[in-house]
N, C-alpha and C positions, 0 to 999 in steps of 0.2 A: 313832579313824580315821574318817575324813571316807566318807560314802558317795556316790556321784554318780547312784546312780538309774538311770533311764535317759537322762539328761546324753547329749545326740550332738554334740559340734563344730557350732558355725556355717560354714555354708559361702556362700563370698563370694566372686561371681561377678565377675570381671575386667573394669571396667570399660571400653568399648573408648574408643580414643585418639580428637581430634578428625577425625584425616586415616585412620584404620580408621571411621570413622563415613560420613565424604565420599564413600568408597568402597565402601561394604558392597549386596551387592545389591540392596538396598532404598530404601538412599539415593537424594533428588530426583535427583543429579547422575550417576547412571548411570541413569536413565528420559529423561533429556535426547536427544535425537536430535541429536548432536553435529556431526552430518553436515550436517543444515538450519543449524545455529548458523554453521556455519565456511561453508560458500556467500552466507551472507547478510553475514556480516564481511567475507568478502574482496569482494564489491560495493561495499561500503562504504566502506573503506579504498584500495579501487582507485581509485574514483570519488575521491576524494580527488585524486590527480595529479589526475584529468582537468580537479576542478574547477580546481585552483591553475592548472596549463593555460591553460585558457579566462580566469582574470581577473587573473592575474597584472600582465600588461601593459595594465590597463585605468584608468589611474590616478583616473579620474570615478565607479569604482564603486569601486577598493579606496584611497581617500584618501591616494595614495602610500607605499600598504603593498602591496608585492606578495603578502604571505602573509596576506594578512587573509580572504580567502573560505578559504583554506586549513586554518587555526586555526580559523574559525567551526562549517567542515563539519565538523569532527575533534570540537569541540564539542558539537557536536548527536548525532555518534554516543555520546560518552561518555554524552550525558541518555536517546539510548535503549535503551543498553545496561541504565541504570539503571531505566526503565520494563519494558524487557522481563525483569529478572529478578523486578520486582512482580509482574507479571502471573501469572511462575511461581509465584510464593511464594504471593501469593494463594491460588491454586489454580482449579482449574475451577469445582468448586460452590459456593465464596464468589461467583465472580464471574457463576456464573450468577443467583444471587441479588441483585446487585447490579445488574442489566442494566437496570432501571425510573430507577435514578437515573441511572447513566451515558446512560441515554438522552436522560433530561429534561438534564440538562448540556450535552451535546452541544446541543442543539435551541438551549438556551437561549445558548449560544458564536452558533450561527449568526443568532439576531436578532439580536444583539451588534451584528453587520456590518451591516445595517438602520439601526442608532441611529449617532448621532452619532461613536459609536465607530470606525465602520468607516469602511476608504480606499478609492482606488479602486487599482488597480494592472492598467493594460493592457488599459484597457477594462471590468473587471468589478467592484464595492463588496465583495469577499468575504476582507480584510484587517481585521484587528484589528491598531492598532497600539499597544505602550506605553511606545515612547521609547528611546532609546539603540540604536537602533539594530534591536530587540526589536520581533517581529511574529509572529502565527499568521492560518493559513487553516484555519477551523473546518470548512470544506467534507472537510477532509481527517477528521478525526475524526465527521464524518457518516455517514461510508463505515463506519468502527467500529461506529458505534452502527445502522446499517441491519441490518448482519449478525447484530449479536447479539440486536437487539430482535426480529428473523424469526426468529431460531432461538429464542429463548427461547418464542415463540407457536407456531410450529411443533410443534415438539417435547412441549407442557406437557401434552397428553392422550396421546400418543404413549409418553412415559415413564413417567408414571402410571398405564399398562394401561389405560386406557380405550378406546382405540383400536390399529389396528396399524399404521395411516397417518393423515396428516394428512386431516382434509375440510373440506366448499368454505369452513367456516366458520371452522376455523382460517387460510386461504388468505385469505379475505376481510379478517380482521384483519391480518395480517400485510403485504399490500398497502397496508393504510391505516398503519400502521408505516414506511413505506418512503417512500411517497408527502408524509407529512408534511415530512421533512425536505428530498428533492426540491424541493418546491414552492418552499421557502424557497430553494435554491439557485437555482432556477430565475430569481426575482424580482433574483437579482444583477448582472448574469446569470452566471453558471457554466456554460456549457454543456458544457464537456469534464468536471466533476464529473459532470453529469446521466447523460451516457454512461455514467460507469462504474458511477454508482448502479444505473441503469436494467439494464444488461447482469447486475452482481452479483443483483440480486435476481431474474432469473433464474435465476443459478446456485444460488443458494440455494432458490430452489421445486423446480427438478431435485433436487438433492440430498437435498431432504428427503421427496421417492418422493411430491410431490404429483401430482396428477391433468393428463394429458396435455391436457387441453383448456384449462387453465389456463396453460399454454404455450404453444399456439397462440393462444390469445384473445389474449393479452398480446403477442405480434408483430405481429397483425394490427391490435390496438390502438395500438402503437408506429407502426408505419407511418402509418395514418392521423392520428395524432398529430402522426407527423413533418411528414407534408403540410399541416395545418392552420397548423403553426407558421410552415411557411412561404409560403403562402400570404395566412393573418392578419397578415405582416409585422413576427411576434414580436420575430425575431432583430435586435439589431442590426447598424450597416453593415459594422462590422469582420468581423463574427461571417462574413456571405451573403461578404463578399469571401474569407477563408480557404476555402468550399466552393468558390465561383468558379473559384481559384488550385487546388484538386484536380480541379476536372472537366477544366480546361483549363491542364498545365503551365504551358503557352508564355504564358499571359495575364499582361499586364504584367510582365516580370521585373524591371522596377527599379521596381513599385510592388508591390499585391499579393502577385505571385508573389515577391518578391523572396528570401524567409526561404526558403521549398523549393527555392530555386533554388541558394539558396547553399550550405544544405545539400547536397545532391546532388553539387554541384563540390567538395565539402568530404570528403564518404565519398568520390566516385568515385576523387578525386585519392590516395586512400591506398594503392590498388594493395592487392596481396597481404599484405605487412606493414607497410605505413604509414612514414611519412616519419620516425619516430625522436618521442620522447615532447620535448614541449618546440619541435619544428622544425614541426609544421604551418604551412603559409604562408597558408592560411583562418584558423586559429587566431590568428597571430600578425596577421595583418593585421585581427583584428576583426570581419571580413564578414559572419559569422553573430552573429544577434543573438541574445540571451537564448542565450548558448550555456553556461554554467553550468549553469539548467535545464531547457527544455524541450526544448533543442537539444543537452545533452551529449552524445550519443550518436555528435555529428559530428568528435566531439574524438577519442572513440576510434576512428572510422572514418578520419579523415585522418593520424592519428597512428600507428596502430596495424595498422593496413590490416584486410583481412577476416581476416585472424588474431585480433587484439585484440577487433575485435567477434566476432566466432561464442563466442571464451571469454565473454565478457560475456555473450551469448544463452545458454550455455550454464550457467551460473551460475544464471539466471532459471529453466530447464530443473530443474534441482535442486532448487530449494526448492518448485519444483510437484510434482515428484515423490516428493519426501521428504512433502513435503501432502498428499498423494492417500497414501501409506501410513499415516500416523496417521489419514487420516478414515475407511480400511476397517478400521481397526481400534480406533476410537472404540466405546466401550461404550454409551452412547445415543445418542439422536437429535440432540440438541441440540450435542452434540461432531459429531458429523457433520456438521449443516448449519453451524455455525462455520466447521470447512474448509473448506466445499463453498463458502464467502460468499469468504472469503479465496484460496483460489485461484481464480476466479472475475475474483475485484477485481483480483489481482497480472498474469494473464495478461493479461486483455483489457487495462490499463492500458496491459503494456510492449509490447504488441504495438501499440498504436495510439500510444505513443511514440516505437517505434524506424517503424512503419510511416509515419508523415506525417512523416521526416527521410528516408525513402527514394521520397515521391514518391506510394506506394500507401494511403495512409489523408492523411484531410483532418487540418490544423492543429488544434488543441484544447484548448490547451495545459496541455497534464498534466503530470504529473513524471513519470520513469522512476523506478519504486523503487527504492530504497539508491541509486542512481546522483546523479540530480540534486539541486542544492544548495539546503537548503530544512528548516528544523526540521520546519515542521509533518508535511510528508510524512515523513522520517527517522524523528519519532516515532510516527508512526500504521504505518509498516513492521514495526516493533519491536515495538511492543505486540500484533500481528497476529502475530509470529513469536512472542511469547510467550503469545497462546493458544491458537497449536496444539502446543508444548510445554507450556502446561495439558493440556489435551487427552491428549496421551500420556501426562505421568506419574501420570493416574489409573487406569492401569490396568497389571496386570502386566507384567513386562519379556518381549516375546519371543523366545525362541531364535534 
């Protein structure tokens, strides 16, 4: 007779299923803030009509394909659906680790446009083109690598307990971070890139609890900046004519003024709920130019009336809001000023986008995010939403 000892059964733990996995409190995909994801898709996929809208009937840009901006946009969302879930995957502290190269990348995109490589489009050389059709504006992943290359210096004694705030000498680097890439912009000229750079990286000194005087200095340096610029006769003629046409509506409206002008006839004419999606007669007649991207926001205003736009504003409202809760509850520093760069970038962006289509901020031309039609922006949106969903799923799930 066989004895078994003290012989105990194996016991053998139920492996859970792939879609018990997807959903287990633990898993990436309930740390996701679902909420920022689905505000930012529906931008996205909205701006869609508006683009096909604006260029449908434009047969000199869509080569008698009326759906060809329409497919393109929808395109670019799938590549930055597909970036934004790297970013998550990634994770936060991969990619905080990686901020030295993606910076130098970045930088190295933006001499790109410098060389032979780069086009001019609209008065400014800050296009990379490579055919078929196929173009980025590195200016836009500048704004990426501003915020992270600050938060990464900001932060790096900060989280390592050496410090409990940043000082003047993390501040000083992280200036000279910012400013590099800038200047390169600057040389394009980009001036509505500089803007945002310029604005973000204060949001990002704010946010990362630096010293008040380094705020103040940096305005009052800004101002005298500004006046030197224009004064020294930096800008060029396009550039002083767009301020022109904001100091003084009424100036030229069928030259200069011409774009705020039409714009303006474009929102006013949409009344309460707009003229029906597809029937704008600004839209359909063409009058507003670059109405795709710098100008989309007139598509929803004359289409859509102030109902269509305030959801649209109010979509942009959400994911700064949904931002501003993952950055208070970011577990270091460097997750904080991340947010603090990015919303920062997204606000003052659409507010000086949808604001120089309403008459009250000067021309610049920027994109409106997720909204206007444009890879490079579309992806630098994405990647941005996906690291402040970095950001949150590294840290426990709140109640």
């Amino acid at each position: 007779m066989t004895s078994y000892g003290s012989y105990r059964p194996l016991r053998f733990s139920p492996q859970r299923s792939p879609m018990a996995r997807a959903l287990a409190k633990d898993a990436p995909l309930r740390r996701i803030d679902w909420i920022l994801v689905l505000a930012a898709l529906a931008l996205s996929l909205g701006s869609s009509l508006l683009v096909w809208s604006a260029t449908r009937g434009r047969d000199s840009l869509t080569h008698g394909d009326p759906q060809y901006f329409l497919y393109r946009h929808l395109t670019n969302l799938m590549i930055g659906l597909v970036l934004f879930g790297a970013a998550v995957a990634i994770g936060h502290h991969r990619i905080k680790a990686a901020v030295p190269v993606l910076f130098l990348c970045a930088v190295l995109m933006l001499f790109a446009t410098l060389s032979p490589l780069g086009s001019t489009i609209n008065g400014a050389h800050s296009w990379i083109q490579f055919g078929g059709g196929f173009s980025i504006q590195p200016a836009e992943f500048a704004k990426l690598a501003i915020v992270l290359g600050m938060a990464l210096v900001l932060s790096s004694r900060v989280d390592s307990g050496e410090r409990e705030l940043p000082g003047d000498r993390s501040v000083l680097q992280a200036l000279a971070v910012a400013a590099f890439p800038m200047c390169v912009v600057i040389l394009m000229p980009d001036l509505g890139s500089v803007m945002v750079m310029a604005v973000t990286t204060l949001g990002i000194l704010l946010a990362s609890g630096a010293p008040n005087r380094w705020l103040f200095g940096l305005l009052v340096a800004g101002g005298l900046g500004a006046a030197a610029v224009w004064k020294l006769g930096v800008l060029s003629k396009y550039q002083i004519d767009r301020f022109a046409a904001f100091a003084n509506p009424k100036l030229d409206p069928a030259g200069v003024g011409y774009n705020t002008a039409q714009a303006r006839i474009a929102i006013g004419s949409g009344g309460l709920t707009g003229k029906g999606l597809f029937h704008g007669t600004q839209t359909i007649g063409q009058f507003v130019p670059e109405q795709q991207t710098d100008f989309v926001f007139t598509v929803a205003g004359e289409e859509l009336g102030f109902v269509g736009g305030l959801v649209l504003i109010s979509l942009v409202g959400v994911i700064l809001w949904r931002a501003c809760k993952i950055a208070r509850q970011a577990t270091d520093l460097f997750g904080t000023v991340v947010c603090g760069g990015v919303i920062t970038w997204f606000a003052f962006q659409s507010f000086e986008n949808i604001g120089m289509t309403l008459g009250i901020m000067p021309v610049a031309g920027i994109p409106l995010p997720f909204v206007s039609y444009g890879g490079s922006s579309m992806f630098a949106g994405w990647i941005a939403i996906g690291l402040l969903q970095a950001v949150r799923t590294q840290r426990p799930i709140a109640g």
